[in-house]
N, C-alpha and C positions, 0 to 999 in steps of 0.2 A: 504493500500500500504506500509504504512511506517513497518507493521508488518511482511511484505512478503523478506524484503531486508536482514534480516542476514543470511535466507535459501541461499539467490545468493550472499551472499558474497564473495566466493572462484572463482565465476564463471567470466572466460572473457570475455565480449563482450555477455554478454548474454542476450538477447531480451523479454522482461515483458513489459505487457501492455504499448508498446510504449518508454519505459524506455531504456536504454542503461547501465547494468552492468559492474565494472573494477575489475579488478586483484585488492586487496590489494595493494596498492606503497609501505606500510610499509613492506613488506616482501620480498627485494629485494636476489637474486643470490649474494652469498658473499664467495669469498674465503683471506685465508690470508698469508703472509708469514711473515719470520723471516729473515733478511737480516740487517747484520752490526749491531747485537742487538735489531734493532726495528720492530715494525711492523706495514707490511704492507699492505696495504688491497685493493683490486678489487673488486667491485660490478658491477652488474648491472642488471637494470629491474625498479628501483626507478624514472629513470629522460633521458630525449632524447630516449624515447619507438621509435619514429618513424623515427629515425637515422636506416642506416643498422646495426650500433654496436655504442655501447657506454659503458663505460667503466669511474665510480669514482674511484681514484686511490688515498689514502689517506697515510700519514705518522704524524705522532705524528697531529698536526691542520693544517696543510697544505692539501689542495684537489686539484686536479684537475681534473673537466669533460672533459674528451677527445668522440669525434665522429666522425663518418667516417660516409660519404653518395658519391654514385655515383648513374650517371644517361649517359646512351645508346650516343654515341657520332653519328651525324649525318652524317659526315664523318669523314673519319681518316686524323688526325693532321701531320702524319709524328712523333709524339712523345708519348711519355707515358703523359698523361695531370695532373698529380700527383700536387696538392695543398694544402699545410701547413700551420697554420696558427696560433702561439701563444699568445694568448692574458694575459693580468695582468689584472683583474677588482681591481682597488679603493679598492672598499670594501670590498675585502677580507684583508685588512690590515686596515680597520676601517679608509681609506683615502680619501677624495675629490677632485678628480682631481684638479690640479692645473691652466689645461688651461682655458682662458677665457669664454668658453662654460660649464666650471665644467662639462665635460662626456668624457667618453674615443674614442675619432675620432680621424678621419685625419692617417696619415700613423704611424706605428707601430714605435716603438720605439727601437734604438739600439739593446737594449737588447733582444725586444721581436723578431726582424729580427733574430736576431744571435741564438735563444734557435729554433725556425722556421726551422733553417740548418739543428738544431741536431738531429732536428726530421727526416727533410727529409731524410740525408744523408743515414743511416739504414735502412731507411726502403724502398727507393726507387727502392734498386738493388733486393729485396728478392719479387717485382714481376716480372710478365713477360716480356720480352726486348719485344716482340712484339704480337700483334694479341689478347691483351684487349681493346677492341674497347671500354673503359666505362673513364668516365671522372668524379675522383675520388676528393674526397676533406678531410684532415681532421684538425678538428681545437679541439683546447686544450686551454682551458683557465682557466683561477686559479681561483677558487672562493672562497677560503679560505688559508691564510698566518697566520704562527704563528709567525715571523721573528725567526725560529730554524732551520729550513727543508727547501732548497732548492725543489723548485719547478721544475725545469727542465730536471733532472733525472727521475724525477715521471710523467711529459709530454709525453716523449721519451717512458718508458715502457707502459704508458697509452693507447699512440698510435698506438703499437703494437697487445698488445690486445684488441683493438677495431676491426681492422683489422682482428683479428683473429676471433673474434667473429661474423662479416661481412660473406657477401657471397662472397666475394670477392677472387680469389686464392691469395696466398699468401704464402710464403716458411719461413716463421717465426715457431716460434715468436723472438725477441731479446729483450732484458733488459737493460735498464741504469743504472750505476751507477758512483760515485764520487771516485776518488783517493787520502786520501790528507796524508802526513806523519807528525808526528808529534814525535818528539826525537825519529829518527831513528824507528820509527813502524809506518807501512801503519794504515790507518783508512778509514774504508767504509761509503761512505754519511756523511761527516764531518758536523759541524753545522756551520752557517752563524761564530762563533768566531773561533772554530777549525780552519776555514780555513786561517783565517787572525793569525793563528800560525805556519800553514803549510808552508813548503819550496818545497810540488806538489802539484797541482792542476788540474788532469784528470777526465773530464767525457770522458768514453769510452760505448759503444755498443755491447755484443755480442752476441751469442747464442749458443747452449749448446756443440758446440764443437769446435768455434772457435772465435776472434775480428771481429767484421765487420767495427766500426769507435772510435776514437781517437779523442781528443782536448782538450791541455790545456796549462798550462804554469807549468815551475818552477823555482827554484833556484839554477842553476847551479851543477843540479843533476846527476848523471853519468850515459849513458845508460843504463848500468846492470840494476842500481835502475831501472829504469823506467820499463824493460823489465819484473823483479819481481810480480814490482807493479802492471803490467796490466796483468799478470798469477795469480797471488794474487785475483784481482779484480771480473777477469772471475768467477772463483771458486765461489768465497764470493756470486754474484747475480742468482746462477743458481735456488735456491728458488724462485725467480722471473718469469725464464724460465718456472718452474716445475706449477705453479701456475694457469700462461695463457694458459696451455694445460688443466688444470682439468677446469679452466672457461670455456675456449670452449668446453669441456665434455657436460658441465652443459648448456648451455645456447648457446650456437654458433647455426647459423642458418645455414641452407643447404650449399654447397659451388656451384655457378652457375656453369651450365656445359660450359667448357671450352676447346676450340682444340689449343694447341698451334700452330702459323702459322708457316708453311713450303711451303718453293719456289719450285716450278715446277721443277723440276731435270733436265730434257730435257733443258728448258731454261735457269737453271745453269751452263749447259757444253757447252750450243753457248753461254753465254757468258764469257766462262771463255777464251775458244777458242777466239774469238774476243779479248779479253782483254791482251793478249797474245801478239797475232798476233801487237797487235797496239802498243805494245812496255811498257806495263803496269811494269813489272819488271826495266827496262831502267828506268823508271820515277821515281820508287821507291830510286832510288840509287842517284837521284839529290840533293848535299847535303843543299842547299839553298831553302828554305820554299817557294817564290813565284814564284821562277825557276821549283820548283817540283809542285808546285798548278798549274802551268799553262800545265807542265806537263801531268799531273792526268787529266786535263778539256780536253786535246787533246784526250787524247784515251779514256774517256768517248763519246766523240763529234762523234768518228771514229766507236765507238762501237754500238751507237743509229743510227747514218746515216747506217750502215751492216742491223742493225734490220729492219727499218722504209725501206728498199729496199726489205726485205722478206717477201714474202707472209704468210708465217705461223705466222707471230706477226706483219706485219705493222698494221694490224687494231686492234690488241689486246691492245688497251688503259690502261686497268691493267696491264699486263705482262709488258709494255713499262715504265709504273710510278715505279714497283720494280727493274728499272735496275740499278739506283743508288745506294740502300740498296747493291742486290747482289756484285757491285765492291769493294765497301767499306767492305764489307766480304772478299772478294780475298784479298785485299790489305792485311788487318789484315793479315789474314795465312801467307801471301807470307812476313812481315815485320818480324813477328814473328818465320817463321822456318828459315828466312836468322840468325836472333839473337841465334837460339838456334842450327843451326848445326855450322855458319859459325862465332859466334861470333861478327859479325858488326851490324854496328847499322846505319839507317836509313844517317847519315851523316857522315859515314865511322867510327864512335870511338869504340872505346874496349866498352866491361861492365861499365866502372871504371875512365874510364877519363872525366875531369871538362872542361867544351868549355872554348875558350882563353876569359881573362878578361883584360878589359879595365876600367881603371879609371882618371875621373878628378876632383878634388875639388877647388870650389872655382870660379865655372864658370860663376854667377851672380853676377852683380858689388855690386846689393844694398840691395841683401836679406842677412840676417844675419848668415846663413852655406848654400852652397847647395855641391849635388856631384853629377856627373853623371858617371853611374854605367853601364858597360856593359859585359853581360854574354852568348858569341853567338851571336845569332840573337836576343836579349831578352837586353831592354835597357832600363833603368830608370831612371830617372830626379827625384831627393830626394831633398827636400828643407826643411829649419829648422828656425822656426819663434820663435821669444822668444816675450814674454809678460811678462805684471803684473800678480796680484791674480786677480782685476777685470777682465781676460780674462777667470776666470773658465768654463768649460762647467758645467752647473748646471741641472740636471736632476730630475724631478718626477717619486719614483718610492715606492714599496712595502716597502721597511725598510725604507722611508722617502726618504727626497731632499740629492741627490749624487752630489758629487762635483770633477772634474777631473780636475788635472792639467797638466797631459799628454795625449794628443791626436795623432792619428797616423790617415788620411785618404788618401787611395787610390785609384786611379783611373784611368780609363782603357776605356780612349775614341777611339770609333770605331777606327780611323785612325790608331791607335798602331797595324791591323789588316787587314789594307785595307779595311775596310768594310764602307757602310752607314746605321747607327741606329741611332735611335731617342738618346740624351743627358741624360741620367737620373742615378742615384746612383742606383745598381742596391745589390739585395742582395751577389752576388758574391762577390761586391769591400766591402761590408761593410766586410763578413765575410772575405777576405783577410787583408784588413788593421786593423780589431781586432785580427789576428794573429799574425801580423807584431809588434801590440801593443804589444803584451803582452810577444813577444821576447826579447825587448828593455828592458821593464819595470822594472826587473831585476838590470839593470847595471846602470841607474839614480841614481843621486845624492839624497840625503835626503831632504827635502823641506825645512828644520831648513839652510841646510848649501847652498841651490839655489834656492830660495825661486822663483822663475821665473815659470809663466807660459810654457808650451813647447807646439808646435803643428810643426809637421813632416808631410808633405804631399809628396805621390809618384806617380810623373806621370809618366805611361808608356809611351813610347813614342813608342818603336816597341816591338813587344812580338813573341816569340817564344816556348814558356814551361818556367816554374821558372819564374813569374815575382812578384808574392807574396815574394818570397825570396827573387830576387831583392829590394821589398822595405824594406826586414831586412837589409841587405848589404849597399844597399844607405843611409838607416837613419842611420846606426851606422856611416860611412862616414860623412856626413851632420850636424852630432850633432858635430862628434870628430872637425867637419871645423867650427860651429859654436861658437868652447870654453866651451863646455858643458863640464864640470868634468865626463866623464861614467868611471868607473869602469874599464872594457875592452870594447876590440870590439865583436860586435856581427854577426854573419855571418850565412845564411841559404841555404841550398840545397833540392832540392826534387828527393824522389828518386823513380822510377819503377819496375814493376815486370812483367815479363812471366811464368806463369806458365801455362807447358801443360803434363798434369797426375802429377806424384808422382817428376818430375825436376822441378826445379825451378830457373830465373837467373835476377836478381836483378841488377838494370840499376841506375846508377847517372848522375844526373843533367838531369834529362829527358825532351825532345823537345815536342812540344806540339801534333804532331802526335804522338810519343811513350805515351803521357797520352791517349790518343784516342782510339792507340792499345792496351794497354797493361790492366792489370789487378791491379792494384795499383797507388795511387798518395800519398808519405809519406810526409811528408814536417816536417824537423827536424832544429830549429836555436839553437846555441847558442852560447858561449864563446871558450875559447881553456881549460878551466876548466870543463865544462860543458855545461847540456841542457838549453834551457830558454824557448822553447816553441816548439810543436808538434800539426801537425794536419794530419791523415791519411783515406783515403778514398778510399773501395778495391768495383770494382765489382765481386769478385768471392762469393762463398760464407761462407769465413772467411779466417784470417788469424793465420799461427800456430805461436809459440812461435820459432821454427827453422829458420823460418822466418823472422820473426820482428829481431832476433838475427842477420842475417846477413847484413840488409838492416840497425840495425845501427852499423854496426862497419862498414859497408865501407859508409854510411854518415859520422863517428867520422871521416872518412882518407879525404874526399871529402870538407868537412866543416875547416878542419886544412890547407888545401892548400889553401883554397880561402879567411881566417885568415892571409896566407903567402903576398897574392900577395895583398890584404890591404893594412899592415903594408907597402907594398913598396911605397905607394901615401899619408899614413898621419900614421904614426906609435902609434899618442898617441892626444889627445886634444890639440887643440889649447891653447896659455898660457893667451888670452886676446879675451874678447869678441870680434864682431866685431862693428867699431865705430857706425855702423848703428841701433847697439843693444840699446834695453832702460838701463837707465844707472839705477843702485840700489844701494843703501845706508840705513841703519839701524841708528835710532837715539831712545833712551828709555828714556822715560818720566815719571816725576811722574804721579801714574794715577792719581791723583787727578787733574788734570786739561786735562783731555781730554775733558771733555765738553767746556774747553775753547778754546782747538784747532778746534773743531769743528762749536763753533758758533750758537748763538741762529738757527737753522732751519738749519743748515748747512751753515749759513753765510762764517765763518773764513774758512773752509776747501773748499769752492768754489774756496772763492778769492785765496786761491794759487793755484789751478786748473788752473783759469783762467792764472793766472800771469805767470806762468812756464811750463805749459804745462802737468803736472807731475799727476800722480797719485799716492793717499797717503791713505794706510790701516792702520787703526788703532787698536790695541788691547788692552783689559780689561787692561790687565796685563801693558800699559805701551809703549809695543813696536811697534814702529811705521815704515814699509816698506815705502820707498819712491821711485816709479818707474818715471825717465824722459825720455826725449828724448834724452837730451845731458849733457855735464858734466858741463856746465853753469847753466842749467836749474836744475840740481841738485844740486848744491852748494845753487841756491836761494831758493830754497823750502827747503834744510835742516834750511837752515837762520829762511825763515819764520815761520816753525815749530816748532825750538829752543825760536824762542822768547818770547813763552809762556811758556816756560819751564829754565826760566833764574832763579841761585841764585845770591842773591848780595853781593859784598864780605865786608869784614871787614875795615873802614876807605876811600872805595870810594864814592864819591859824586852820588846824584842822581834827579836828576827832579822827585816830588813825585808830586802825586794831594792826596789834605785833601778830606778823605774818610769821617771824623767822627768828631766830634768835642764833647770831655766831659768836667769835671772839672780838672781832673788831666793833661789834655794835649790834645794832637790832633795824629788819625789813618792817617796815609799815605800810600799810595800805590805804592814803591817807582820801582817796576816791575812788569808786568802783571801779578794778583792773589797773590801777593808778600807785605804784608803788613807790617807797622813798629809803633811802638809807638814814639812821641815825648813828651816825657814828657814836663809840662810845667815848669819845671827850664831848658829845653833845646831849647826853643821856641827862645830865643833872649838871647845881653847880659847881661840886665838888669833886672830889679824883673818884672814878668807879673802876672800881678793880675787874669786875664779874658784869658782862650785861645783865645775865639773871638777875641780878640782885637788884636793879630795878625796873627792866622791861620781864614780864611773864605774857607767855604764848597764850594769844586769846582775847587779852585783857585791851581794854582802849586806853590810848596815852594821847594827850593834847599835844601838836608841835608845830612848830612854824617851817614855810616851806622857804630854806634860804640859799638854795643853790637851785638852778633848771640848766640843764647841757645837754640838752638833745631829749633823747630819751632818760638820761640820769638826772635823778631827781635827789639831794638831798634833803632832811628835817632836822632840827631842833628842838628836843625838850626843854634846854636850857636855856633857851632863848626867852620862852613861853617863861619858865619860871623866873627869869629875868626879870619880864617885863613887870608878871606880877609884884614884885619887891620895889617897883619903881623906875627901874632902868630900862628906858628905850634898848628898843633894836636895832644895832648898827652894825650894818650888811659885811663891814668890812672884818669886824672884827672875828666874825664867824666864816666868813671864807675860807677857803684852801688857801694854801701858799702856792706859790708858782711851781708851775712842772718842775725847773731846774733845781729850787728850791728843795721841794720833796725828794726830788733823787727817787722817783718813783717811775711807774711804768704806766698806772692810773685805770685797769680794766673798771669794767659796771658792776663788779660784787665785793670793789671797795680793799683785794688783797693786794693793791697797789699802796692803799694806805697802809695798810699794817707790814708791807716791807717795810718803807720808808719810816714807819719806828722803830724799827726794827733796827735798820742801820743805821739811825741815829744815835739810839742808845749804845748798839758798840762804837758807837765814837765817844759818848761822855764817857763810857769805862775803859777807853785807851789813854 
């Protein structure tokens, strides 16, 4: 048998006495590209054979297995059931999870939520809007980190061509890649250091003739750049494009036969006719969201009681379930040819104008900033929380434990909607409020000069379209109210698009119906210098560079007014934290006794825990953050801290306790960790023969400090009892003799002195 197996080596699944034959795994489908200098590489056929597609997607040591599997839905959801899902394994960065189960569970993390987005976003609109009755899933997870290469870009293309190599239809393929600039030159797929030099930071999306998504941050970069950047970009990954078509050449499996769904035409014109008639247009023009939803609910109600009366569809159960799809198609057309012949929008505005803004700061008595920010029907409650360093959020992750000092979380409880759903952090609010982050992040203070934990929370309270932007607008408000030093103000708009054929008419500050209808959602924040952070998401199938151009120069005009009406409610930061804030104070210590502010086991740094309330960071170096509650409580904890770190000055008294006891005298310790010699001609005022006999170990002796030389410290008992008898203290008299003088050698444990009596004396006895 064993002689028969290198003949069926080559053979798949081929059947020998009972035996079951494989394809080589060593011999996988491999093609490669050259994108941004390096290369990259797509296999498949080595690993997840029994996925519909899979697809390793490798760059310098970083991997990631991306897969795609669906399965026949039983019935239709009403949506496209599209599932993403990116995982980090540990061990591709040679790490053990840090949770208490050491394995990677429980719900995803930040990061891996938010790389989940990038994926869906791309790739969700290039299937079918309807009539894929299959229930799709694909997951990407990294199984190998070199901490060089970004994983996430390489997820995003991964995913693509997995998809592509699926039977699954699909209108791909697209490619990810990185933006980041470094002195003034773009750079493709930057390295984990590159970027933390970079002043942008874009992954974008596209395919071989247009953007499909956008996300990132920067620093205060001017559109053009960014517009460059993302033409730049395109270009730079289309090797990637080029790649996933010769994959799927090579290795792609059948494409399932697929009819895209179309409504009944007959049934399309009764009820367009019905939707009409019921005053469907009227409704569209109601400028107020829940005046116009109850609207829309009446002549749908009017349209299904017409049907459910006619004999030709009362009993057609199907034709009756797509009549809600159908109106919401009317609506579209009918919102969108009112925009592109007549110019109006939905709630009567031009293209171009920003809805009225309402601002208040300062509207909670005891949080430490908040503002409430209102933009339309679209309203945000921004609140600004200051802490210590012990509030870091501390995260496990590939390049190690991450550590944040700025946090931004947003949230968008049913009620902001009228609706009822269940409470839960949902991937939307994370990927909003890490956009909202990363607008901010920019215009923060240095951590050297506000050493302050920060966390910025935005509730929505009513939403209308724009309420992510809302929480850039609120938090820049909410910081400047809680004394934060920022930079500038930061401000965001999101803006829309119709496009029908070769016109095109680009919408600001758009309602949440015009996100609905329209063909774009751009979302641009930043300064009146510049950008700080972009996120766009088009369902057509790309957007051009003609494009993107217009939709930012009328955000620069859109984002600079609403900069205007800002500065009218807080123009600049507050000059004083507020009193509710934790109070901070710096005090630098030698290092050499931070083990004694600390305390055998943390003894000493409890007790002033306890005592004041305060919390106190310690560094190698010395310097010590002290965060309290109030300015009492920090004056006592600098107190307590200082104490260990006292020097003693020249001729003041001190309650010493005798540390030591030798021949030449006695060690005191006349300040915490603060030691002194008392020689024994300074013991008393008369001749002492034995230190014992008046310094004992333990015991506290009063002495004056009358020599300091560096670290050597002399004291005086005799000085002290001097004075008390009436005789000043005169520095000279108690001195040393000079070096030459002594005839000594002079180390710091004083047996330089006791030579030098030593040879003195046998000089009187010669």
């Amino acid at each position: 048998m064993a002689d028969d197996l290198p003949a069926f080596a080559g053979i798949p699944f081929a059947l020998r006495k009972g035996f079951f034959m494989y394809q080589d795994i060593f011999e996988p489908i491999r093609v490669t590209a050259m994108v941004g200098g390096k290369e990259v590489i797509l296999e498949t056929g080595r690993m997840a054979n029994q996925a519909h597609g899979s697809v390793w997607i490798q760059c310098g040591g970083t991997v990631v297995l991306v897969t795609v599997c669906s399965q026949t839905l039983e019935f239709d959801k009403g949506f496209f059931p599209l599932t993403v899902e990116y995982s980090e394994k540990m061990y591709a960065a040679g790490r053990i999870p840090g949770s208490f189960f050491r394995r990677e569970i429980g719900r995803p993390s930040e990061r891996e939520t938010l790389v989940s987005r990038l994926i869906d976003r791309p790739l969700r609109p290039l299937f079918p809007k309807k009539g894929l009755n299959e229930d799709v899933q694909v997951l990407a997870s990294v199984i190998s980190a070199d901490q060089v290469n970004d994983s996430d870009v390489l997820a995003l293309t991964g995913a693509s061509a997995a998809v592509m190599l699926s039977p699954l239809p699909f209108d791909g393929p697209v490619a990810g890649g990185r933006i980041g600039r470094i002195n003034g030159q773009f750079v493709l797929n930057p390295t984990f250091e590159q970027q933390e030099q970079s002043d942008l930071n874009i992954v974008f999306a596209a395919s071989a003739d247009a953007l499909t998504m956008v996300e990132g941050e920067a620093r205060f970069v001017p559109e053009e750049v960014i517009i460059d950047a993302l033409e730049w970009g395109r270009q730079q990954i289309q090797p990637l494009v080029e790649a996933q078509l010769k994959l799927r050449e090579l290795a792609g499996k059948p494409k399932m036969a697929f009819t895209p769904h179309a409504d009944d035409p007959v049934l399309v014109a009764r009820v367009k006719e019905l939707a009409l008639a019921a005053g469907l247009e009227e409704a569209l023009r109601v400028p107020e969201k829940m005046a116009r939803k109850d609207a829309r609910k009446a002549v749908k109600e009017k349209v299904m009681e017409n049907l459910k009366s006619d004999p030709a569809w009362a009993e057609n159960d199907a034709a009756l379930k797509s009549v809600g799809d159908m109106i919401s198609d009317l609506e579209k057309k009918l919102v969108r040819a009112r925009i592109v012949n007549e110019g109006t929008r939905i709630d009567g505005r031009d293209t171009k104008t920003v809805r009225p803004i309402q601002i208040q700061t300062g509207l909670l008595p005891r949080a430490h900033g908040s503002a409430l920010f209102r933009r339309g029907e679209t309203k945000s409650m921004v609140v600004t929380t200051l802490g210590s360093s012990t509030d870091e959020q501390r995260m496990d992750s590939l390049i190690g434990d991450v550590t944040k000092r700025f946090m931004l979380h947003y949230n968008f409880p049913p009620f902001s909607v009228g609706e009822v759903k269940p409470v839960r952090v949902s991937r939307r609010e994370i990927g909003h409020g890490a956009l909202a982050e990363k607008s901010l992040r920019p215009v923060l203070p240095a951590d050297a000069d506000f050493p302050f934990t920060l966390r910025v929370v935005s509730e929505t309270l009513e939403s209308n379209g724009s309420s992510s932007m809302a929480a850039v607008c609120g938090g820049s408000l909410s910081l400047m109210d809680a004394g934060v030093p920022i930079s500038a103000p930061v401000a965001g708009v999101a803006m829309g698009l119709i496009k029908e054929g070769d016109k095109f008419i680009v919408l600001t500050d758009i309602l949440g119906d015009e996100d609905a209808l329209g063909d774009m959602d751009f979302k641009i924040a930043g300064t009146a210098e510049g950008v700080t952070g972009v996120q766009m998401d088009i369902k057509i199938t790309g957007l051009t560079t003609e494009i993107m151009r217009a939709a930012m120069k009328q955000a620069h005009e859109g984002r600079h007014h609403i900069l205007e009406e800002m500065a009218k409610a807080i123009g600049e930061p507050r000059k004083e934290l507020s009193r509710f804030a934790p109070q901070h104070a710096e005090v630098f210590v030698n290092p050499d006794i931070i083990r004694l502010i600390i305390g055998p086991g943390g003894k000493n740094i409890k007790a002033i825990t306890a005592a004041t309330g305060a919390s106190v960071d310690i560094e190698d170096t010395g310097r010590v953050s002290i965060f309290a509650p109030t300015a009492e409580a920090l004056e006592k904890a600098r107190e307590m801290v200082s104490y260990y770190d006292q020097r003693p000055d020249l001729g003041k008294n001190y309650l010493a306790k005798v540390r030591k006891i030798m021949e030449i005298g006695a060690i005191v310790e006349v300040l915490p960790n603060v030691e002194a010699l008392v020689h024994v001609s300074q013991l008393d005022v008369n001749r002492v023969e034995q230190p014992g006999d008046v310094a004992r170990l333990g015991e506290d002796m009063m002495v004056k400090v009358i020599e300091i030389n560096g670290d050597r410290i002399r004291a005086s008992r005799k000085a002290v009892l001097l004075e008390e008898q009436g005789h000043p203290w005169n520095p000279e008299e108690t001195a040393r003799p000079p070096r030459s003088d002594r005839g000594d050698r002079g180390d710091r444990n004083g047996r330089g002195d006791r030579g030098g009596r030593d040879r003195r004396d046998r000089g009187d006895r010669r």
